[in-house]
N, C-alpha and C positions, 0 to 999 in steps of 0.2 A: 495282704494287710500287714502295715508293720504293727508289731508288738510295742506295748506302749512301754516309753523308759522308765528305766526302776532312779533315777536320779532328777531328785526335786533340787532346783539350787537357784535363788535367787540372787538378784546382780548386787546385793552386798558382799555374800560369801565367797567372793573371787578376787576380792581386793588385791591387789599386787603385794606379793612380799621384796620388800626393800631389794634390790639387787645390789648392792653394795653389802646388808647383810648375806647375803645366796654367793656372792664372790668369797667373801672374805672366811666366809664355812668352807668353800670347795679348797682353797687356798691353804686353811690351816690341816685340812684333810690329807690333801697332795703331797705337800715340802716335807714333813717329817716324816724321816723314814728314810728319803731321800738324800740329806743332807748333813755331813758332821758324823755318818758310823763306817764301821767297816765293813767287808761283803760278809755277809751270815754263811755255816755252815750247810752244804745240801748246793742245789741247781743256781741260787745268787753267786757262791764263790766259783761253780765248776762254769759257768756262762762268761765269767768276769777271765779264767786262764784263756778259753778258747777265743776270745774277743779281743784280748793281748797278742795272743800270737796270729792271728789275724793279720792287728795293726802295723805288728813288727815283720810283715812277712816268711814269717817261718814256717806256713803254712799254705795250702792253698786254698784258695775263696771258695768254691765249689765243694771241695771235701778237707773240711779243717778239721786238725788232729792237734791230740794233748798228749805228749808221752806216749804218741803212739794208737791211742782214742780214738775213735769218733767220737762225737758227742751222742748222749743219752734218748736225747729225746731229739726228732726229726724234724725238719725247719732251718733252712739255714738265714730266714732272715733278722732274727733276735740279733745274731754274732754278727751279723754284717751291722747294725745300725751302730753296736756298740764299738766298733771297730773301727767304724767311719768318725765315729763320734769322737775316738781319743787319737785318732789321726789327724783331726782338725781341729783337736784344741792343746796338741803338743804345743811346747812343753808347759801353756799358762795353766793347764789344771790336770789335777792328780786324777791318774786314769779310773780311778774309781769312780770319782764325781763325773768325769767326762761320762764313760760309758751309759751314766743315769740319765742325760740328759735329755735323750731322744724318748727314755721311755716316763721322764715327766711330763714328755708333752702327748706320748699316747696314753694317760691316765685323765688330761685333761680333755683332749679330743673324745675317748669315752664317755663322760660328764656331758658334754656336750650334743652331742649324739643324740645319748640319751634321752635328753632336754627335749630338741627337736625333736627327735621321733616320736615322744609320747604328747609334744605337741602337733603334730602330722593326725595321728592318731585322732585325739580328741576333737579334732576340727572335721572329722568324719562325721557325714549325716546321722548315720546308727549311734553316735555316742552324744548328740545334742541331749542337754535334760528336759525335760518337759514342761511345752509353752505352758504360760500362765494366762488364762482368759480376760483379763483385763494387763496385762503384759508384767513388765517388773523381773521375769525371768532373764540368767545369769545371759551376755552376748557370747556369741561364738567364741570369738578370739579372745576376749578376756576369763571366759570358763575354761579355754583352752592352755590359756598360758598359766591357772591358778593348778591344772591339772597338770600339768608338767612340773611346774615348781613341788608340788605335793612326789608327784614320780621321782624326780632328782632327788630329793629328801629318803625317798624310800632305798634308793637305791646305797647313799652315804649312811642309812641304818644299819645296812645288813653289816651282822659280825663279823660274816669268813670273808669281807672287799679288802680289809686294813692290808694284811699281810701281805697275798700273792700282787696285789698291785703295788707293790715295793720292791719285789724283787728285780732283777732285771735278765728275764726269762721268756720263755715261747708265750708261757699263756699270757700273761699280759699281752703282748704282743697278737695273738688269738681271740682275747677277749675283745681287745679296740677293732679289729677286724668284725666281729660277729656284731658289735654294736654298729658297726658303719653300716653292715648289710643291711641290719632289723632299721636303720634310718631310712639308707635307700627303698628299703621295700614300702615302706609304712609311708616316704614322703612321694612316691613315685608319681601317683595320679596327680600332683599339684605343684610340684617343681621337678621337672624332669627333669633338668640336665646337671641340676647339683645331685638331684639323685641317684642318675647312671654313674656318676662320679665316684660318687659315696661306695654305689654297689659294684663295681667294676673294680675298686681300691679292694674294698674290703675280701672280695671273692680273692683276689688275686693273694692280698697279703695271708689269708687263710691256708691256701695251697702250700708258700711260703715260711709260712712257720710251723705245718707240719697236721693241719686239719684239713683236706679237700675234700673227705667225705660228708664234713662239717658245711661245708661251703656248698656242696649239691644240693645235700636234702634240703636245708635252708631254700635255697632257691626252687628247686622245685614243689617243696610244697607253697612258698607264698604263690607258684605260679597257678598250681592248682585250685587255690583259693581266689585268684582274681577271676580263672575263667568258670570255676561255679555258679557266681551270679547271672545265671539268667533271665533275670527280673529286672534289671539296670536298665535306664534310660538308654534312649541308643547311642548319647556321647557318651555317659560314660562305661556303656558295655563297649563301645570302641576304644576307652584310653584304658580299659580294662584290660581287652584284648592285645595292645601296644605294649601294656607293661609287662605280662604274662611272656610273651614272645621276648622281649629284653631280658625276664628271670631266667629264661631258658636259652638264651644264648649267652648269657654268662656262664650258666650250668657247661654246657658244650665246650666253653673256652680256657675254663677252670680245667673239667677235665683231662682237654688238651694239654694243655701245659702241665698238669698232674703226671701223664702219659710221658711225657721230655723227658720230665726229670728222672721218670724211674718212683714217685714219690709214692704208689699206692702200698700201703702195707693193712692187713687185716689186725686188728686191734681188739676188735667185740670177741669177750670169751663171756659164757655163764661165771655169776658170780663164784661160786664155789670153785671151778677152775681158781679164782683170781685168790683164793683164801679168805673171800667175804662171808661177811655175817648179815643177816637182813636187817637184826635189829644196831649195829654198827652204822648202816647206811641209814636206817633212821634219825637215830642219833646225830648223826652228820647235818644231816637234811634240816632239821629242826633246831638246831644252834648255828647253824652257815649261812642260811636265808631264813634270820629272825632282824625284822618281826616282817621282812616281806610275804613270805609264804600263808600264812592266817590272810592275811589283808587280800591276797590273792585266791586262794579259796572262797571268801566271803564274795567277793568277784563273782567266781562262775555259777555261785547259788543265787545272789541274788539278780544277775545277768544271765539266767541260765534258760528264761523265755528266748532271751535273741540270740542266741547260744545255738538251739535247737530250730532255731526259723528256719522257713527252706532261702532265706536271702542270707548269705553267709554276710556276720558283722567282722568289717576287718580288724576294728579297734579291739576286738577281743579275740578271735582263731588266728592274728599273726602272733600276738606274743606268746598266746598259750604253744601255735606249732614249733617256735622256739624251744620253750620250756623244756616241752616234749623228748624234742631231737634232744637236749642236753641233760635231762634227768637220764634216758636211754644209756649218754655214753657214762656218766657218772656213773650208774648201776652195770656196766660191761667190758670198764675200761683202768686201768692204775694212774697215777692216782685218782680218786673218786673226788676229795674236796677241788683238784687244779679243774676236773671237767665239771665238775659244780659251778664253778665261779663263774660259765661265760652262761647259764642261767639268768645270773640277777638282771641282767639290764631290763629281761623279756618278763620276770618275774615282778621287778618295782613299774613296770606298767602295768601289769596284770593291780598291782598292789594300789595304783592312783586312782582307777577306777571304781575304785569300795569306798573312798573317800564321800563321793557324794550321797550313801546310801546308809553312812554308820551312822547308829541311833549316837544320840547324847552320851549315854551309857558308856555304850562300849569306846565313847572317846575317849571320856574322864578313865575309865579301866588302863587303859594304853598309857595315858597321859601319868597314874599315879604309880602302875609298875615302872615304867620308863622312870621317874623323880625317884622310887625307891632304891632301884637294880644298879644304876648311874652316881647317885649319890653316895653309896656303899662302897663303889669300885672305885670312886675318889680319890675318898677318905681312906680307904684302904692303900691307895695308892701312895698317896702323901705320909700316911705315918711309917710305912714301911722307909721310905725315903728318911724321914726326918731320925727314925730309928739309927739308919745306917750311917748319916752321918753326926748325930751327938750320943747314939747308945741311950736314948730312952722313948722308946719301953725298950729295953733289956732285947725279949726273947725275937722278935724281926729281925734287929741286928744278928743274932745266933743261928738264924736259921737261913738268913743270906750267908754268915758265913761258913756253915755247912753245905751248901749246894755250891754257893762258888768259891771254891779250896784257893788262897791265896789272892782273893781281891782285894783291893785299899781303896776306900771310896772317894768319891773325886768330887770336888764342887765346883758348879759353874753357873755365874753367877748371870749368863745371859740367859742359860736353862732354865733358870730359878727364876728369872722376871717376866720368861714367855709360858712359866705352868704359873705360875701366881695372875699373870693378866689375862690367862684365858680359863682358870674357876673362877675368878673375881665375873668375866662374863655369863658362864655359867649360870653363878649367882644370880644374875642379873634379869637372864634367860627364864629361870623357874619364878624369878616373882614377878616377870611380865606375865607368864605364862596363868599364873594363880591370880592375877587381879582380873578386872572388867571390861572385857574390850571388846568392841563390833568381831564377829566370827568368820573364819576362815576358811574353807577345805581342806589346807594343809597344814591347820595349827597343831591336828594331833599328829601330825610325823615332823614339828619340829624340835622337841626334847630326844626321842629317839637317833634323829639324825647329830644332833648338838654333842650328848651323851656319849656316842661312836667315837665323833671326829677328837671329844676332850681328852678319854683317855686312850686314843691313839696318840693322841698330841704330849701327855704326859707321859706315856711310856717309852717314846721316844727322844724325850728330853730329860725330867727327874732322873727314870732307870737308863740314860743311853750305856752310861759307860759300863752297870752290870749286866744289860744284856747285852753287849760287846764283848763284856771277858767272857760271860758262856754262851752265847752264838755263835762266834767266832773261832777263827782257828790262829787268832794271834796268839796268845800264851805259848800254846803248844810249838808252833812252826819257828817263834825266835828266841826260845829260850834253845831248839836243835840247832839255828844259826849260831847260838851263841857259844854251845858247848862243839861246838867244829870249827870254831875260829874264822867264820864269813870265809869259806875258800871258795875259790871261784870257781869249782862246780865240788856236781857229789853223784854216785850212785842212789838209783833206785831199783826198787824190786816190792814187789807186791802192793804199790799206793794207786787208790781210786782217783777218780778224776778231781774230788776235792781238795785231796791231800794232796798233790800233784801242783793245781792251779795256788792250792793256798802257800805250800812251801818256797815257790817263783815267786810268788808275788810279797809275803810277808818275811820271807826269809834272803828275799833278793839271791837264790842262789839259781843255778844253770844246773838243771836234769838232765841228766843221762842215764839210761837204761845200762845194769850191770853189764852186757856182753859187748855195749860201742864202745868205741873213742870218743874224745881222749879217756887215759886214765887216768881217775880219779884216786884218792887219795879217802876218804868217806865215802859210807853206805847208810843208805837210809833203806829200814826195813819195815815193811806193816805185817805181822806178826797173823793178824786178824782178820779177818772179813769186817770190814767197819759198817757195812749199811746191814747187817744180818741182824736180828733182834737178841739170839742165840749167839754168842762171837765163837767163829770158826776157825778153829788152826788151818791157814795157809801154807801150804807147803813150801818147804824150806830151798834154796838155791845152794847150790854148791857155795860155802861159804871156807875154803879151804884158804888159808891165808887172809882173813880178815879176822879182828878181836873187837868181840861187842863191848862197848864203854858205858853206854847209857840205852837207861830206858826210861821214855817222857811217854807221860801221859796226859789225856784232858782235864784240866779243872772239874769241870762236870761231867764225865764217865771215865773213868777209871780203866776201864776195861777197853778205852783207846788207846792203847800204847804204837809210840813207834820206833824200833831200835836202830841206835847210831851204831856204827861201827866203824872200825879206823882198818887200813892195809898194813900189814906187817912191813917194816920197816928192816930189809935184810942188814944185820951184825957183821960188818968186817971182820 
């Protein structure tokens, strides 16, 4: 006997939300971030060296090196897209912007994914809400589509998406992978062949950018779950059995090709090994996935009858065995927030599905934290801004210019009309929100969602150009081009793969490592261990006939210096 649904939802509260609105949010979500900065300090600028030389062939495809490098993290298909990417859009756009291109469209492919999958999902017998005896109850497909829209919304809530889906790196790259699989799994029983599509893409790309163990368990636990139902009609305990067999000959072919490459490496250490704190990884967990995580707990309490049924519900045990595998690697693996992230997809469907069981209450609760937390960060937003460029109030301008040593603030006036037209919507947003209007399921994740996307969209316009002088490694890298006189190469010795990719690219000069050819004429020195928290004296190179000239450091850490040095010039 099935368990009755905890989701009462009549066919008003499914109303469609505008897709021209749900575009135009995903749209202002995506481009900023994207377009108009430079590569940020960390895995964006050292992704963006190895993807250059790639392009320029100075490397080769299979094993690409920077100064010498591998790259950091395992996966070589990030550096390929981005390298294909500025290879075919030489010379009409600056390799920066090229390289982003392929991973704006895997940001929007995940969006979409999403979409369908948690409409896959909801169109699932177990996740129907419960007939009404005289009828009026909400119809499949448009309960299903109002359940997706609410999901997608959840998923543009979460805090920790903005950033890592802006860089142009593995996990992004892993994430759109892990959202294809959870599509393919979750649409299999009802569109097979875009879904073998979907899961055969996504397994494959997973392997590829440096997750295969990721890509197993995934698949074989959705397989385990399809062939638990023993209660299934016998079509569909046979398209059960069909897809199961498909989950697990992916598994097989993934691993294969994991086995080619050489690509299996063991990764899971106890945290303590890794230098974690429990309450660290809390902390994470409950500012990274807000406000999906609540909404997804409320989920498996109040779903926790079919949860426990001996008929496994798949709209609720596939995105939780997601979750699962990804809190696992988050909690056993560095970093913890980049393996968080490919969580959310599995976590804002977990989160769609509370939607149709939250009291009144705790809308309005969501609804009025969301208007307070968002309205604050605004306003805080804009005066800082407005500070920096007329000096009043006084003390924001003083304390930007303490954190960033030497910035002059910059106005730009297409910045200025794209954050003034989207709080002017905002505005617009919270007093739709607060009048009278037939109700929704996903009215209360649309402030949350709006709120995200705004001051993403703000921070990446008002503040671009001060988080550009300290994100970035241009200060630093062209003020050393400037003080060597752009020569057309230079010595290195001790730079990471940041400084490295950042000084080629920002300082247009040709590295070479102190002991090759040709000789150089400058030495660039990193003094430091730059990723260490504690900065570490690196051991010094025979520096016999070179005189140090200069020493640059970061705008915002001091303690990043890197020393120029010139070759003794022999006296007649």
């Amino acid at each position: 006997m099935n368990q009755p649904s905890p989701a009462i939802v009549p066919q008003s509260a499914v109303r469609r939300l505008p897709r021209w609105a749900l575009f135009l949010l995903c749209a202002a979500y995506i481009l900023p971030g994207f377009v108009g900065r430079n590569p940020w300090r960390g895995a964006d600028m050292a992704a963006l060296g190895y993807m250059q030389e790639l392009a320029g062939g100075h490397t080769p495809w299979m094993a690409p090196l920077l100064g010498g490098l591998a790259p950091e993290t395992d996966g070589l298909l990030p550096y390929w897209l981005g390298a294909w990417a500025i290879q075919l859009t030489t010379p009409w756009a600056a390799p920066e912007l090229a390289a982003r291109i392929p991973f704006v469209l895997l940001v929007a492919l995940t969006l979409l994914a999403t979409w369908y999958g948690i409409y896959a999902l909801a169109r699932s017998p177990g996740a129907q809400p419960v007939a009404f005896a005289f009828g009026g109850e909400a119809q499949p497909a448009d309960y299903a589509r109002a359940m997706a829209d609410g999901g997608l919304l959840a998923l543009l809530a979460c805090l920790g998406l903005a950033q890592p889906t802006h860089e142009t790196t593995s996990y992004l790259v892993q994430l759109c992978c892990t959202t294809l699989v959870f599509y393919g799994l979750a649409t299999g029983p009802q569109s097979k062949t875009l879904a073998a599509t979907a899961l055969a893409a996504g397994m494959v790309g997973l392997v590829l950018s440096g997750a295969p163990t990721l890509a197993l368990l995934y698949a074989l636990g959705a397989a385990a779950l399809y062939l638990s139902d023993t209660h299934a009609e016998p079509s569909e305990r046979r398209h059960a059995v069909q897809w199961s067999v498909l989950a697990l000959a992916s598994a097989l072919i993934a691993a294969a090709l994991t086995w080619w490459l050489d690509a299996w490496r063991w990764k899971l250490a106890w945290p303590q090994e890794l230098g974690k704190d429990w309450l660290d990884l809390a902390r994470l967990l409950v500012w990274f996935a807000w406000p999906a995580w609540p909404l997804a707990l409320w989920t498996l309490w109040r779903w926790r009858r079919q949860i426990l049924h001996r008929r496994p519900h798949l709209h609720l045990l596939l995105p939780l065995w997601f979750v699962l595998v990804t809190l696992g690697c988050a909690v056993g693996t560095l970093p913890s927030d980049r393996a968080l992230l490919l969580s959310l997809p599995a976590l804002a469907a977990l989160a769609a599905f509370a939607l149709p069981t939250l009291r009144r209450s705790m809308s309005a609760l969501i609804d009025w934290f969301t208007l307070l937390f968002f309205s604050a960060s605004v306003i805080a937003i804009w005066v800082i801004w407005v500070s920096t460029q007329t000096g009043v109030p006084a003390k924001p301008a003083a304390n930007v210019a303490k954190l960033a040593r030497g910035f002059e603030p910059q106005f730009s006036a297409i910045a200025f009309a794209v954050a003034l037209a989207a709080t002017l919507a905002w505005c617009a947003l919270v007093w739709w929100r607060a009048g009278r209007h037939r109700s929704a399921i996903w009215k209360s994740l649309v402030l949350p969602a709006a709120g995200t996307t705004l001051c993403w969209l703000l921070l990446t316009t008002l503040w671009l150009p001060m988080l550009d002088y300290v994100r970035s490694d241009v200060p630093q890298m062209r003020t050393l081009a400037r003080l060597a006189g752009q020569p057309t190469c230079m010595h290195m010795y001790g730079l990471d793969r940041t400084q490295m990719a950042a000084l080629q690219f920002h300082g247009q000069l040709r590295l070479v490592p102190l002991d090759d050819t040709p000789r150089c004429d400058w030495l660039v020195h990193a003094p430091y261990a730059s990723s260490a928290n504690a900065r570490k004296p690196m051991p010094l190179p025979d520096l016999t006939g070179w005189t140090l000239l200069h020493r640059v450091d970061r705008p915002r850490e001091r303690g990043d210096v890197l020393e120029l040095y010139r070759r003794h010039v022999p006296q007649d």
